[in-house]
mmCIF file of the N, C-alpha and C atoms, coordinates in Angstrom:
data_MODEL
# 
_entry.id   MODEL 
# 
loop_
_atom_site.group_PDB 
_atom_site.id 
_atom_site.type_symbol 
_atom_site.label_atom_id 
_atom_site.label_alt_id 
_atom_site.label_comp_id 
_atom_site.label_asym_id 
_atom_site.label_entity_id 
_atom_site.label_seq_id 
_atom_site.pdbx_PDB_ins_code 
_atom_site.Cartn_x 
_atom_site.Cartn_y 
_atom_site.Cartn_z 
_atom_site.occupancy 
_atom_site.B_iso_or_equiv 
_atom_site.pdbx_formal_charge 
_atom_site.auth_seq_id 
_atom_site.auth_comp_id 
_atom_site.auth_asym_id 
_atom_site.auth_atom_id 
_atom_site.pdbx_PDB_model_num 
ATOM 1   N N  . UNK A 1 1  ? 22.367 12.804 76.424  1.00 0.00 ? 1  UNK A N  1 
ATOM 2   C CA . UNK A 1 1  ? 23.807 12.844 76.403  1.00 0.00 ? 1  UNK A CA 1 
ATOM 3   C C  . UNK A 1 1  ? 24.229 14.298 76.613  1.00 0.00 ? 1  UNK A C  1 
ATOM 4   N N  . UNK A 1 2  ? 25.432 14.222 77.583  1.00 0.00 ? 2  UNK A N  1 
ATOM 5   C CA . UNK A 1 2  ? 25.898 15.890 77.857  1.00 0.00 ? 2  UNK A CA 1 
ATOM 6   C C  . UNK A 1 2  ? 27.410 16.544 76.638  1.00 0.00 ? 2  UNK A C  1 
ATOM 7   N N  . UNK A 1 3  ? 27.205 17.526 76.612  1.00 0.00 ? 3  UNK A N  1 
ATOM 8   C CA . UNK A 1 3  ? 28.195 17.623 75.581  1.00 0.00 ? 3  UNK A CA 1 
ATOM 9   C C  . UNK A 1 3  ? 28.945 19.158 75.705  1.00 0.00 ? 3  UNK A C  1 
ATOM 10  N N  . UNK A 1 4  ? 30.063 19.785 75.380  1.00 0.00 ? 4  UNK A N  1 
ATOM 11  C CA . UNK A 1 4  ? 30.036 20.534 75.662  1.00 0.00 ? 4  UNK A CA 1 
ATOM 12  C C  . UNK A 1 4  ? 30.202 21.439 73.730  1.00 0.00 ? 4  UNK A C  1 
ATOM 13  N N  . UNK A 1 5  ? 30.341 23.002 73.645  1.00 0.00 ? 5  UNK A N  1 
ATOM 14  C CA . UNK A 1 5  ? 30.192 23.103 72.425  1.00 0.00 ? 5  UNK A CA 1 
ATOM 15  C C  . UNK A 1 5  ? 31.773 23.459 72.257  1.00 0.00 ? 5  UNK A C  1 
ATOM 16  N N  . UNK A 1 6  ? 32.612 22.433 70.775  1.00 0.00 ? 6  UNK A N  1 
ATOM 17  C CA . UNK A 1 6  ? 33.547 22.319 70.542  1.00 0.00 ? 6  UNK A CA 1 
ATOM 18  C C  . UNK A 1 6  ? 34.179 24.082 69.802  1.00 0.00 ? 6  UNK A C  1 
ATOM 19  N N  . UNK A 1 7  ? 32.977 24.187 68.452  1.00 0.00 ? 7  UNK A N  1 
ATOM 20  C CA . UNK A 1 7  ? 32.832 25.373 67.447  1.00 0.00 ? 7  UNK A CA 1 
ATOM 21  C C  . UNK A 1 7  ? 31.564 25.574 67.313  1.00 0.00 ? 7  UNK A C  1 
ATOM 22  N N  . UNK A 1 8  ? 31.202 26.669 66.946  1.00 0.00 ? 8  UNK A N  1 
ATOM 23  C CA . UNK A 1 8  ? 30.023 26.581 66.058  1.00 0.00 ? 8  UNK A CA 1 
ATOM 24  C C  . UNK A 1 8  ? 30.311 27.482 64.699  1.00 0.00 ? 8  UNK A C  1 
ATOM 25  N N  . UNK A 1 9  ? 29.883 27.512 63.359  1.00 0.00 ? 9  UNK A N  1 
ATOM 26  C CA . UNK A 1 9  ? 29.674 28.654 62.998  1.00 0.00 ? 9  UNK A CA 1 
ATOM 27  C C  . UNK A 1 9  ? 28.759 29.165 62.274  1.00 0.00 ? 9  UNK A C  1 
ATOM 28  N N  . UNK A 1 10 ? 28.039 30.032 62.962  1.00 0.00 ? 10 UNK A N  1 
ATOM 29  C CA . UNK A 1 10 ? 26.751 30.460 62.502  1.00 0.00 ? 10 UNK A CA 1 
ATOM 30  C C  . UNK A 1 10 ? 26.686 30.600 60.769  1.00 0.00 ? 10 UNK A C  1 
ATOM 31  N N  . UNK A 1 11 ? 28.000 31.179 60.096  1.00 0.00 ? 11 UNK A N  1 
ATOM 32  C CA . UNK A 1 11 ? 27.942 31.852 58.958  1.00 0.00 ? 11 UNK A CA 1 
ATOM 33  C C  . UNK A 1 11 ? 27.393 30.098 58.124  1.00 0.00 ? 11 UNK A C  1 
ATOM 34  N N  . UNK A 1 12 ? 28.454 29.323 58.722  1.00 0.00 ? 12 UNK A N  1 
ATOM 35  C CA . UNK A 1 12 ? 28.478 28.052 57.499  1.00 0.00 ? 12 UNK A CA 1 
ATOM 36  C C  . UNK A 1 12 ? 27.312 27.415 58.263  1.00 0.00 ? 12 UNK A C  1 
ATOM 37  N N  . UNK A 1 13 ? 26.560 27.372 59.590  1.00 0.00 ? 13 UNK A N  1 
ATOM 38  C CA . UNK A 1 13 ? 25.085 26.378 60.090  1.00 0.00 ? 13 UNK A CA 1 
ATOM 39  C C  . UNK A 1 13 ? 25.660 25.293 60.245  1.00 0.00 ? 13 UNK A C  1 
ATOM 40  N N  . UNK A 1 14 ? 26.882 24.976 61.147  1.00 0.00 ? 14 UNK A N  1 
ATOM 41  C CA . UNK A 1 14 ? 27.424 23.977 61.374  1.00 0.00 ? 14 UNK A CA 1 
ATOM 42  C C  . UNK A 1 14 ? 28.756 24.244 62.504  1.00 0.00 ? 14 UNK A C  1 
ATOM 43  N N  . UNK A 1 15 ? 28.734 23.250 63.138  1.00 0.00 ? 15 UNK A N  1 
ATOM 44  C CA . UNK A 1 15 ? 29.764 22.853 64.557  1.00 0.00 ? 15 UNK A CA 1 
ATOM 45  C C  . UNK A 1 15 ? 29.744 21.485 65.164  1.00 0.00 ? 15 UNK A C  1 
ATOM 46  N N  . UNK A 1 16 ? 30.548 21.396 65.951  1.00 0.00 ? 16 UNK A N  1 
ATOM 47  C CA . UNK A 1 16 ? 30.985 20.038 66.296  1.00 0.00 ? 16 UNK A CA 1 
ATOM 48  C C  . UNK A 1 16 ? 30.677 19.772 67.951  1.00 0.00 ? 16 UNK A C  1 
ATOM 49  N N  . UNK A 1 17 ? 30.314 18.969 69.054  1.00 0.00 ? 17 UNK A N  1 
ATOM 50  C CA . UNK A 1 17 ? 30.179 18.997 69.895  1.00 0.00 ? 17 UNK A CA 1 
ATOM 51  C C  . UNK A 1 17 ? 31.304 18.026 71.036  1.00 0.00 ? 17 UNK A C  1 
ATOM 52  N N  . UNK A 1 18 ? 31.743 18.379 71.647  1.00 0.00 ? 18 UNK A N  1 
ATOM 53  C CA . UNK A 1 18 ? 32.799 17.638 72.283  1.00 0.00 ? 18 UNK A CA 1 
ATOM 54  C C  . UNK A 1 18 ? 32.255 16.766 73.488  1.00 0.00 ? 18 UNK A C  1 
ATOM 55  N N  . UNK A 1 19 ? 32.210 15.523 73.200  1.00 0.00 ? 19 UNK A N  1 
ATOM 56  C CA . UNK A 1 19 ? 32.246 14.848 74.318  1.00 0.00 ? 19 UNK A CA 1 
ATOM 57  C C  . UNK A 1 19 ? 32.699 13.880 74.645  1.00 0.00 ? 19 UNK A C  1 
ATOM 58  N N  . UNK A 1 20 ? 32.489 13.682 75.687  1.00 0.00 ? 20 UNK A N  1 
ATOM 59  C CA . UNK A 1 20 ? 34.195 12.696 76.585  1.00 0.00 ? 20 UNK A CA 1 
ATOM 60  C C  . UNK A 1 20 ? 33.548 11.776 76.716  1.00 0.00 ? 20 UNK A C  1 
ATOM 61  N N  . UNK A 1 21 ? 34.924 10.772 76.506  1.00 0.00 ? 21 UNK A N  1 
ATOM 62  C CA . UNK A 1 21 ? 34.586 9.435  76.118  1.00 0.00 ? 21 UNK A CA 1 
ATOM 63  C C  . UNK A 1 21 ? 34.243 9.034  75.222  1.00 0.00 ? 21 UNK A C  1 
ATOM 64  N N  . UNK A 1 22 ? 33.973 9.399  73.786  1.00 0.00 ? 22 UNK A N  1 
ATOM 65  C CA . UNK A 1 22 ? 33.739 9.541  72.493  1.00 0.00 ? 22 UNK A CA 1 
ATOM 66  C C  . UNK A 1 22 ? 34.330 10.433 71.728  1.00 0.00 ? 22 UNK A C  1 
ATOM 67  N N  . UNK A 1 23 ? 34.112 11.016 70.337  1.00 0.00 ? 23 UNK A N  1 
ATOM 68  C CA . UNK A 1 23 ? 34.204 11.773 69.252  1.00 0.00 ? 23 UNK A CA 1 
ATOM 69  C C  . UNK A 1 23 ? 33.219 12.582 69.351  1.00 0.00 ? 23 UNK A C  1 
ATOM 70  N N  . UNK A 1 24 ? 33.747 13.742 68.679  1.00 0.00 ? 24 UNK A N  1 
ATOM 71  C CA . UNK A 1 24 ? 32.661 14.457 68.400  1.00 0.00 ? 24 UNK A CA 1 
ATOM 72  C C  . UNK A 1 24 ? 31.176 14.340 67.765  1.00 0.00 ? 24 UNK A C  1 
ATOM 73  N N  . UNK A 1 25 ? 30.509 15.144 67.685  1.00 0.00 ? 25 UNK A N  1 
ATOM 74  C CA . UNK A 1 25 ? 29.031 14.875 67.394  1.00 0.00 ? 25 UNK A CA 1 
ATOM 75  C C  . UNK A 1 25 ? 28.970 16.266 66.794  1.00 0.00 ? 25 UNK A C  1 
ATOM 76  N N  . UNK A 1 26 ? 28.346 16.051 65.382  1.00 0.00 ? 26 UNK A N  1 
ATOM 77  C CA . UNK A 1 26 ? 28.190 17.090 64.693  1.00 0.00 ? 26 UNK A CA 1 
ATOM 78  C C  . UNK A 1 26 ? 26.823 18.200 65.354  1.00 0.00 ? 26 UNK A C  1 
ATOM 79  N N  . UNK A 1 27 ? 26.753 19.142 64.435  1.00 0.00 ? 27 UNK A N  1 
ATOM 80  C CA . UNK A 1 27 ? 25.704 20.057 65.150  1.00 0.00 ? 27 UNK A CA 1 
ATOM 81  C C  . UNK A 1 27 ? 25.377 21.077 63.772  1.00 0.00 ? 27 UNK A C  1 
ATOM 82  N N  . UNK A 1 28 ? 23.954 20.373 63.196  1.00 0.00 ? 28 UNK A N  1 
ATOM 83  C CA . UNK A 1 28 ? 23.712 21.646 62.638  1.00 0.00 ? 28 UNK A CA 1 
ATOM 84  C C  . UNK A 1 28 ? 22.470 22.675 62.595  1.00 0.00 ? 28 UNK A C  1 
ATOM 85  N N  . UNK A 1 29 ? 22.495 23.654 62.046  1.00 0.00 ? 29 UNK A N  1 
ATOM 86  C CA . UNK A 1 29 ? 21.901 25.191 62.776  1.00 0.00 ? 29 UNK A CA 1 
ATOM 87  C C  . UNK A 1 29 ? 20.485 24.393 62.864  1.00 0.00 ? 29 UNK A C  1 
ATOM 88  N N  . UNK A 1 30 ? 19.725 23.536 62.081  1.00 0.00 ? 30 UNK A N  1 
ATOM 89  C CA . UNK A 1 30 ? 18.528 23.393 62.110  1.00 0.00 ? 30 UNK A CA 1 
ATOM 90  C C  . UNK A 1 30 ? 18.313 22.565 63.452  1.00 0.00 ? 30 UNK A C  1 
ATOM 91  N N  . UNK A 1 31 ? 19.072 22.008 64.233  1.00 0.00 ? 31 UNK A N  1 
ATOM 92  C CA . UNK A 1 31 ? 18.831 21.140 65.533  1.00 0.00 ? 31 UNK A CA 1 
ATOM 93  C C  . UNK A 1 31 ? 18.325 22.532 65.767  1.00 0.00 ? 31 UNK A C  1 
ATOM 94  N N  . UNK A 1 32 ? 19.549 23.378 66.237  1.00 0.00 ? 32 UNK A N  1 
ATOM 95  C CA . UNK A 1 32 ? 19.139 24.727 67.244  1.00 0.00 ? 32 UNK A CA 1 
ATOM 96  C C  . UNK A 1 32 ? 17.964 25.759 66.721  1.00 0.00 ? 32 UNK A C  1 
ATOM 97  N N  . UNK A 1 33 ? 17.793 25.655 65.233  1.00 0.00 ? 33 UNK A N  1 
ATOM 98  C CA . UNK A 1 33 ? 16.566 26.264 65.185  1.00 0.00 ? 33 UNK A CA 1 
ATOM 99  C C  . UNK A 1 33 ? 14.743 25.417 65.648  1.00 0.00 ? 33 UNK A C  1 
ATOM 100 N N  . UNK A 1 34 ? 14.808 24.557 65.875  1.00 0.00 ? 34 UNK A N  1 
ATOM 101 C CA . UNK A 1 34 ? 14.067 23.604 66.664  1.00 0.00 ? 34 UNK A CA 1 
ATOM 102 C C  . UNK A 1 34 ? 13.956 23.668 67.841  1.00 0.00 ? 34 UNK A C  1 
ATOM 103 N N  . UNK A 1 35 ? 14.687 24.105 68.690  1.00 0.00 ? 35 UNK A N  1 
ATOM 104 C CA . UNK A 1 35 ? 14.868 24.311 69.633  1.00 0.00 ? 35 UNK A CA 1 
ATOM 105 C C  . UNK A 1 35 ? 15.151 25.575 70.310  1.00 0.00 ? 35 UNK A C  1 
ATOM 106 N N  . UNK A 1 36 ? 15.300 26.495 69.660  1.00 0.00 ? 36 UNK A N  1 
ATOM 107 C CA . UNK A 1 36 ? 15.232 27.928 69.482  1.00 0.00 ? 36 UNK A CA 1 
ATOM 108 C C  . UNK A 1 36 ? 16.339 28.192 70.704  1.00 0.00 ? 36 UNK A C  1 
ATOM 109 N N  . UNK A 1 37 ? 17.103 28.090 69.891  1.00 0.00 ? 37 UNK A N  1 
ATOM 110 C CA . UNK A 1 37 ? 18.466 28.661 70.363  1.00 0.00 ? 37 UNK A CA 1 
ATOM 111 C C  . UNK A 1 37 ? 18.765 29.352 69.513  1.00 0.00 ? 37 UNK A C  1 
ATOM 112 N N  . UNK A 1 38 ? 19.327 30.772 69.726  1.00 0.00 ? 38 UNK A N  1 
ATOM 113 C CA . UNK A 1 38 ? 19.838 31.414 68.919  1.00 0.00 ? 38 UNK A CA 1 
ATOM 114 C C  . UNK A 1 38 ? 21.471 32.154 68.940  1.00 0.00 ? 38 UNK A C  1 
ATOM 115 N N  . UNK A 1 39 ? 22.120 30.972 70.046  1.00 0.00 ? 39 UNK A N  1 
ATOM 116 C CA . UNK A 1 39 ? 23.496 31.544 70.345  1.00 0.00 ? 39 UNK A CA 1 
ATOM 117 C C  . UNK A 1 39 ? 24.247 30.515 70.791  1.00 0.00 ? 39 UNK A C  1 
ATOM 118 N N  . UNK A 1 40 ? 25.387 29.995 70.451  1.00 0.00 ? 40 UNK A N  1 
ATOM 119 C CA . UNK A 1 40 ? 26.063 29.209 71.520  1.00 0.00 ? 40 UNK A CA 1 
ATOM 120 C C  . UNK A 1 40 ? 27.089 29.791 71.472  1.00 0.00 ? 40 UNK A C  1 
ATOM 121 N N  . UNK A 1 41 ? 27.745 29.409 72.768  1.00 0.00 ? 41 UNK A N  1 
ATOM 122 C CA . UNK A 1 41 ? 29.657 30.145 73.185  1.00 0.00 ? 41 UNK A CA 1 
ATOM 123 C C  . UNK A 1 41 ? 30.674 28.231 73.079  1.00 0.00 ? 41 UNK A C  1 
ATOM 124 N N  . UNK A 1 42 ? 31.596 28.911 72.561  1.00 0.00 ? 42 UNK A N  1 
ATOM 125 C CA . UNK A 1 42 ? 32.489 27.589 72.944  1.00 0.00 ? 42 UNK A CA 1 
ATOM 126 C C  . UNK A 1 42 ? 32.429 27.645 74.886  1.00 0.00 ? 42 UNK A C  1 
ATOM 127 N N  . UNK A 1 43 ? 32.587 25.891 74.607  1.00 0.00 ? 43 UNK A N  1 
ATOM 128 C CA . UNK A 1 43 ? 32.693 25.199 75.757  1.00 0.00 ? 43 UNK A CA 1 
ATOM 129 C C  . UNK A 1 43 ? 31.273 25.618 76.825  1.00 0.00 ? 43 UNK A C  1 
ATOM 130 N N  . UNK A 1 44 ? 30.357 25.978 76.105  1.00 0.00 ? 44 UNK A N  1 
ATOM 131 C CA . UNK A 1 44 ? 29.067 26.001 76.953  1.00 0.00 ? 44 UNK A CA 1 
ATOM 132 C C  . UNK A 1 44 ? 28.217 24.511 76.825  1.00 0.00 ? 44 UNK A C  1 
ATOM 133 N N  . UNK A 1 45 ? 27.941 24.642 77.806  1.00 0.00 ? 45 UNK A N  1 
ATOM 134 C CA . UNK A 1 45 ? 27.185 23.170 78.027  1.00 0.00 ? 45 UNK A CA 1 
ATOM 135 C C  . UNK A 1 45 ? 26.138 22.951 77.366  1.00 0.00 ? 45 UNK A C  1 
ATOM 136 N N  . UNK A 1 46 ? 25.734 21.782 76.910  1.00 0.00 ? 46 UNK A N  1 
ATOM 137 C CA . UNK A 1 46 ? 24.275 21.405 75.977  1.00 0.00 ? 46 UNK A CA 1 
ATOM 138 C C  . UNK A 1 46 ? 24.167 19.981 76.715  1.00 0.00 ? 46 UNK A C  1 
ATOM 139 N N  . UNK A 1 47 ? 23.018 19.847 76.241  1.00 0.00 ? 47 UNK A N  1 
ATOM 140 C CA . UNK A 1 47 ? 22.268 18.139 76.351  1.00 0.00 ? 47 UNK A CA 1 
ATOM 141 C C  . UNK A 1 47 ? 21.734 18.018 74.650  1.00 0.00 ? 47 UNK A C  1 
ATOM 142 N N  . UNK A 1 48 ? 21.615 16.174 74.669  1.00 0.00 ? 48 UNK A N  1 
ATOM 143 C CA . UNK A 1 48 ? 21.594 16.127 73.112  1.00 0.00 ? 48 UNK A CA 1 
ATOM 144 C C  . UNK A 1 48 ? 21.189 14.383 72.619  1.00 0.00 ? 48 UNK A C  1 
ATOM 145 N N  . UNK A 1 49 ? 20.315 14.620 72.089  1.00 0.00 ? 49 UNK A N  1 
ATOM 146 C CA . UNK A 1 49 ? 20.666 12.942 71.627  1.00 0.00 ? 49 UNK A CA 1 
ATOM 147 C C  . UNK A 1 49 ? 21.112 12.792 70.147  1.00 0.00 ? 49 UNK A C  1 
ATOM 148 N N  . UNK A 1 50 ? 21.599 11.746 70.313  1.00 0.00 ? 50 UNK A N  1 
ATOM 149 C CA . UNK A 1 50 ? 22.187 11.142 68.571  1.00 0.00 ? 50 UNK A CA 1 
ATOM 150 C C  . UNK A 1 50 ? 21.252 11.050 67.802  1.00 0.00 ? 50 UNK A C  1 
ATOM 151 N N  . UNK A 1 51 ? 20.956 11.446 66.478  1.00 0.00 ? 51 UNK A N  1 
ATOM 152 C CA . UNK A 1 51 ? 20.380 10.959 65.570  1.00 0.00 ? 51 UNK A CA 1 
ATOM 153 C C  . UNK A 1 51 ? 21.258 10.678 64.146  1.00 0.00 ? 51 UNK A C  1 
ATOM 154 N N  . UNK A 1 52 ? 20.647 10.686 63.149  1.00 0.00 ? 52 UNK A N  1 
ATOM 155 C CA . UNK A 1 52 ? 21.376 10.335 62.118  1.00 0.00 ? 52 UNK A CA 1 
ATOM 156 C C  . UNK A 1 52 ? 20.443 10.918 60.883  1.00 0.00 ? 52 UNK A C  1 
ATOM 157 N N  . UNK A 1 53 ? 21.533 11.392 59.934  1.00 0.00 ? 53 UNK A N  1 
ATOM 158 C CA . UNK A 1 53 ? 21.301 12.198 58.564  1.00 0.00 ? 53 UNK A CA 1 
ATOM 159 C C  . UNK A 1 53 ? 22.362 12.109 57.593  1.00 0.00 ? 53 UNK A C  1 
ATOM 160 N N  . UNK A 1 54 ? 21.680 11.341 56.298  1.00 0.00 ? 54 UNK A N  1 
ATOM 161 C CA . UNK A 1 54 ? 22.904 11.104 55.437  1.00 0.00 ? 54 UNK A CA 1 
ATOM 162 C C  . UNK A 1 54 ? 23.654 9.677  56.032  1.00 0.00 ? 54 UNK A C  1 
ATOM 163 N N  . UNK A 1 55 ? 23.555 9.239  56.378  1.00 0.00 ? 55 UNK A N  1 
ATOM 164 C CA . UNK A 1 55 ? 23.852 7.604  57.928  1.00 0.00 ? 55 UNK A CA 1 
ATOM 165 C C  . UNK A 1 55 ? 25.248 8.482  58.329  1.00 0.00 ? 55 UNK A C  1 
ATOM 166 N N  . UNK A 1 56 ? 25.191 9.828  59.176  1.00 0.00 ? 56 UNK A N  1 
ATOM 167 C CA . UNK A 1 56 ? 25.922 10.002 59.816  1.00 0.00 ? 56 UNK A CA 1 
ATOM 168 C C  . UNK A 1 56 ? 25.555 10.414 60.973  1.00 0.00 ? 56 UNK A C  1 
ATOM 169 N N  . UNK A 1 57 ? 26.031 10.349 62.269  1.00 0.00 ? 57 UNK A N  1 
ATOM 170 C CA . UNK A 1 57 ? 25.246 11.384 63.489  1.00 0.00 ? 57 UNK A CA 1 
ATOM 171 C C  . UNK A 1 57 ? 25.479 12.152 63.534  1.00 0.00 ? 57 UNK A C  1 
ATOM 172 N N  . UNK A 1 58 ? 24.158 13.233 63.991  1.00 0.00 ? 58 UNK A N  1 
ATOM 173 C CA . UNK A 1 58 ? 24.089 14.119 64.377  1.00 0.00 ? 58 UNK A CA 1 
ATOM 174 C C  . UNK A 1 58 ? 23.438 14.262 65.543  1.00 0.00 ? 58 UNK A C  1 
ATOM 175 N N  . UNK A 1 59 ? 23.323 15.603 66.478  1.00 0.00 ? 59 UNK A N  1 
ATOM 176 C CA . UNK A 1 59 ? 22.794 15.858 67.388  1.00 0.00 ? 59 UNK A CA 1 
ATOM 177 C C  . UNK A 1 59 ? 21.430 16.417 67.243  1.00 0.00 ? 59 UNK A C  1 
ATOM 178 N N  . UNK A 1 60 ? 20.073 15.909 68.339  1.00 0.00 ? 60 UNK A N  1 
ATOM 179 C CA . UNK A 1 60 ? 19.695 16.163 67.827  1.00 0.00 ? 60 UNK A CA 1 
ATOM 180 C C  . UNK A 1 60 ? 18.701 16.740 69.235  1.00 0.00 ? 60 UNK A C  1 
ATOM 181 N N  . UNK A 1 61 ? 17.218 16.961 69.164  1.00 0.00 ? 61 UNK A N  1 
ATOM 182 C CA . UNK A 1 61 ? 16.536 17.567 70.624  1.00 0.00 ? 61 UNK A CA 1 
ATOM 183 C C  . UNK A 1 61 ? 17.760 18.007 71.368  1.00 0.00 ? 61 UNK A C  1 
ATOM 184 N N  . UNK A 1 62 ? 18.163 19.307 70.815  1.00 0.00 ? 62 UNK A N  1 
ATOM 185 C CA . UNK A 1 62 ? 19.297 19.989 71.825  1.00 0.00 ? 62 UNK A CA 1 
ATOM 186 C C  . UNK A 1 62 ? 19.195 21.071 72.861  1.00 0.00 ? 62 UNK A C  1 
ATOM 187 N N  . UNK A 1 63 ? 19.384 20.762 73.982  1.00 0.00 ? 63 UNK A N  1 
ATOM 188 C CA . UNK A 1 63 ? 19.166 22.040 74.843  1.00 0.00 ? 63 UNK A CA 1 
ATOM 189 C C  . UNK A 1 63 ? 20.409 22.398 75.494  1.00 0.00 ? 63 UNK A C  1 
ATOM 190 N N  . UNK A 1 64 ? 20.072 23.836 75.640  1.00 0.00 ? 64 UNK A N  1 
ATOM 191 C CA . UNK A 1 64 ? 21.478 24.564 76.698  1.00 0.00 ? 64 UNK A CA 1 
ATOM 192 C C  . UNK A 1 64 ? 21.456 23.553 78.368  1.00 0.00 ? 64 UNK A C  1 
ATOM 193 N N  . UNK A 1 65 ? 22.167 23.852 78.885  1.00 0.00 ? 65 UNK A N  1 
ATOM 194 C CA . UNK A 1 65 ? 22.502 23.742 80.394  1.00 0.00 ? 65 UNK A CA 1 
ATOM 195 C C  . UNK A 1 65 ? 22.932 24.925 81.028  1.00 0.00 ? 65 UNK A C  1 
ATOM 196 N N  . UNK A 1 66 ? 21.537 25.711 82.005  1.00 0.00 ? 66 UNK A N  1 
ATOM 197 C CA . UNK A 1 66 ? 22.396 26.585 82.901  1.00 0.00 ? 66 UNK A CA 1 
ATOM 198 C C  . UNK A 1 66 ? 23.606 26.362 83.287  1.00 0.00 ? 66 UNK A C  1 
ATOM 199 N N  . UNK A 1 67 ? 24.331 27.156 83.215  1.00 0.00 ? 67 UNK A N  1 
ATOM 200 C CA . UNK A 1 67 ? 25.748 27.804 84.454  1.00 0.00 ? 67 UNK A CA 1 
ATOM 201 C C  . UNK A 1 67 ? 25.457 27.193 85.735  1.00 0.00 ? 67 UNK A C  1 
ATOM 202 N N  . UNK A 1 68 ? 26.025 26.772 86.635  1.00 0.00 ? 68 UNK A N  1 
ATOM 203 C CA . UNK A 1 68 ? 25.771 26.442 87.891  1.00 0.00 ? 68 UNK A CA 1 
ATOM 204 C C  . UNK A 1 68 ? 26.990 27.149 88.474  1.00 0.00 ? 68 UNK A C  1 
ATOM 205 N N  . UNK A 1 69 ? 26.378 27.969 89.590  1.00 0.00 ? 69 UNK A N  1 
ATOM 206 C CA . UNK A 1 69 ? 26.898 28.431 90.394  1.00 0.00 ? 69 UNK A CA 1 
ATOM 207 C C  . UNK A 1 69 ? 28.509 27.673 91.195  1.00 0.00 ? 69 UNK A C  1 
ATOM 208 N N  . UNK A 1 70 ? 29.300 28.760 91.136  1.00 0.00 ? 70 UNK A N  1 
ATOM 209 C CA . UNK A 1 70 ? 30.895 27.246 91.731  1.00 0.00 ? 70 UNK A CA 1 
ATOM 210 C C  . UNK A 1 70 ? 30.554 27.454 93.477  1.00 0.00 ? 70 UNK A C  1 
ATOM 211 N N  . UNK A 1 71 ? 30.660 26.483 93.852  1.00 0.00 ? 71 UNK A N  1 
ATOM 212 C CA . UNK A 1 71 ? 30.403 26.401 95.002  1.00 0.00 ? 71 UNK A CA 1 
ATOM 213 C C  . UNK A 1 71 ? 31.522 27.486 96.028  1.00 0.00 ? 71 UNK A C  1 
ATOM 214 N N  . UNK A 1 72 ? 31.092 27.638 96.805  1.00 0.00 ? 72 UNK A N  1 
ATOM 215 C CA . UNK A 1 72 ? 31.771 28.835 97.743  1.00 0.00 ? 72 UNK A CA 1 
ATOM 216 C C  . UNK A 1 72 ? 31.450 29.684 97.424  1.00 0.00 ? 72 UNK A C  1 
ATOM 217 N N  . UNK A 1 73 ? 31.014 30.218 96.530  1.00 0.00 ? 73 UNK A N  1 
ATOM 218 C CA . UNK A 1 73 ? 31.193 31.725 95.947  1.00 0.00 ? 73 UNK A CA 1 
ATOM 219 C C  . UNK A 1 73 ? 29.454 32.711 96.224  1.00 0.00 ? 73 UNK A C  1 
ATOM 220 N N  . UNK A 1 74 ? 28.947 31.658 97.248  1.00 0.00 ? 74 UNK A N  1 
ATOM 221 C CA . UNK A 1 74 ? 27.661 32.507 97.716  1.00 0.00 ? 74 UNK A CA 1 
ATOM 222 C C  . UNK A 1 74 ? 27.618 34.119 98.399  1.00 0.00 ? 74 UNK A C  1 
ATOM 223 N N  . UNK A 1 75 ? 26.868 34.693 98.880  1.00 0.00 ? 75 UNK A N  1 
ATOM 224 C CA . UNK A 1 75 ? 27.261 35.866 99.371  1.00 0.00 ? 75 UNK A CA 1 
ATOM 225 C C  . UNK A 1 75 ? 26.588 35.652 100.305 1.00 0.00 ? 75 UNK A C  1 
ATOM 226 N N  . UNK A 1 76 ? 26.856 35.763 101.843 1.00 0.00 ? 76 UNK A N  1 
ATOM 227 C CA . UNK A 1 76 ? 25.991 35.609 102.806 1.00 0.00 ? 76 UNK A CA 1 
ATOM 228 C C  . UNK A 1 76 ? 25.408 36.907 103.052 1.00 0.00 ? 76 UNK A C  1 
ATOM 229 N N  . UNK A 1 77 ? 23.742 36.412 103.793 1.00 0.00 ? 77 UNK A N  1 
ATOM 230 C CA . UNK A 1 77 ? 22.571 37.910 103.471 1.00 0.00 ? 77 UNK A CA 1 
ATOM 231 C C  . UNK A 1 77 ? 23.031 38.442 104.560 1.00 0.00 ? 77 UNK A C  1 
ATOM 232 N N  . UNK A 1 78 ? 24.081 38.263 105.547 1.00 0.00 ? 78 UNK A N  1 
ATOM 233 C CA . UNK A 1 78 ? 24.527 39.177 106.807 1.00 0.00 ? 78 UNK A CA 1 
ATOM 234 C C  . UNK A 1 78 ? 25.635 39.910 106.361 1.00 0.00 ? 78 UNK A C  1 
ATOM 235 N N  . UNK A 1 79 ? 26.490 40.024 105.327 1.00 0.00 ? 79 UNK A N  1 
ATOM 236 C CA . UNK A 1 79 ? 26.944 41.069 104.624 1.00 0.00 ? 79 UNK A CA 1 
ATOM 237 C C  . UNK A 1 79 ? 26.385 41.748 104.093 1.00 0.00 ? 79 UNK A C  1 
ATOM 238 N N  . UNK A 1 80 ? 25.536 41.565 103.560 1.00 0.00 ? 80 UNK A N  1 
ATOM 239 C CA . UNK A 1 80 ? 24.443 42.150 102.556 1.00 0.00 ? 80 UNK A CA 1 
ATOM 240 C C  . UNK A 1 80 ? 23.512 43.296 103.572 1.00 0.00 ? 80 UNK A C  1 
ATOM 241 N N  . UNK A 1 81 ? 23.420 43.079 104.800 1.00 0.00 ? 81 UNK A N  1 
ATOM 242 C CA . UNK A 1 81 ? 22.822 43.707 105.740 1.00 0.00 ? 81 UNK A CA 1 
ATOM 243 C C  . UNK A 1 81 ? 21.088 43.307 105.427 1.00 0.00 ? 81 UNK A C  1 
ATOM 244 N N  . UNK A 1 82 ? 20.488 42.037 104.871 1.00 0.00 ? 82 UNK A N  1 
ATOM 245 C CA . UNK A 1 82 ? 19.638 41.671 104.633 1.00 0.00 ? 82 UNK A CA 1 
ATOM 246 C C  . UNK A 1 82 ? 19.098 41.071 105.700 1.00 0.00 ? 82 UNK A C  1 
ATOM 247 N N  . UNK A 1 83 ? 20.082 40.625 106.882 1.00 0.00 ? 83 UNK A N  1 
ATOM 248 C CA . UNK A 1 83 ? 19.793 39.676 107.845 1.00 0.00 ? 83 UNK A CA 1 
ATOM 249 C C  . UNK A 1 83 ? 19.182 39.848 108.899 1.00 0.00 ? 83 UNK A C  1 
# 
């Protein structure tokens, strides 16, 4: 499941994950220490599956998602004088 990051906050080891078409999905520090993340930004992309703790969900095998490049914005190597 793709998600994007709603909050996080490191101090309290807890944040929420936003994704569409649903509610949020909680997030806490021990997913990302499993996975050794040691940073997220709001609205950066993750992947994630549901699990459950306490019978509530949580997120859980969480990984970042590179940035992908916005399309157009290449630099051609004949400006570059590479060509």
């Amino acid at each position: 499941m793709n998600g994007k990051i709603k909050w996080f906050n490191p101090t309290k080891g807890y944040g929420f994950i936003a994704v569409e078409g649903r509610g949020d999905v909680f997030l806490h520090v021990s997913a990302l220490e499993k996975a050794n993340i040691s940073q997220l930004d709001v609205d950066q992309e993750i992947t994630f599956e549901i699990g459950e703790n306490r019978g509530k969900e949580t997120a859980i095998n969480v990984q970042t998602i590179p940035p992908t490049k916005p399309a157009g914005n290449s630099i051609d190597p004949k400006v570059l004088g590479n060509a």
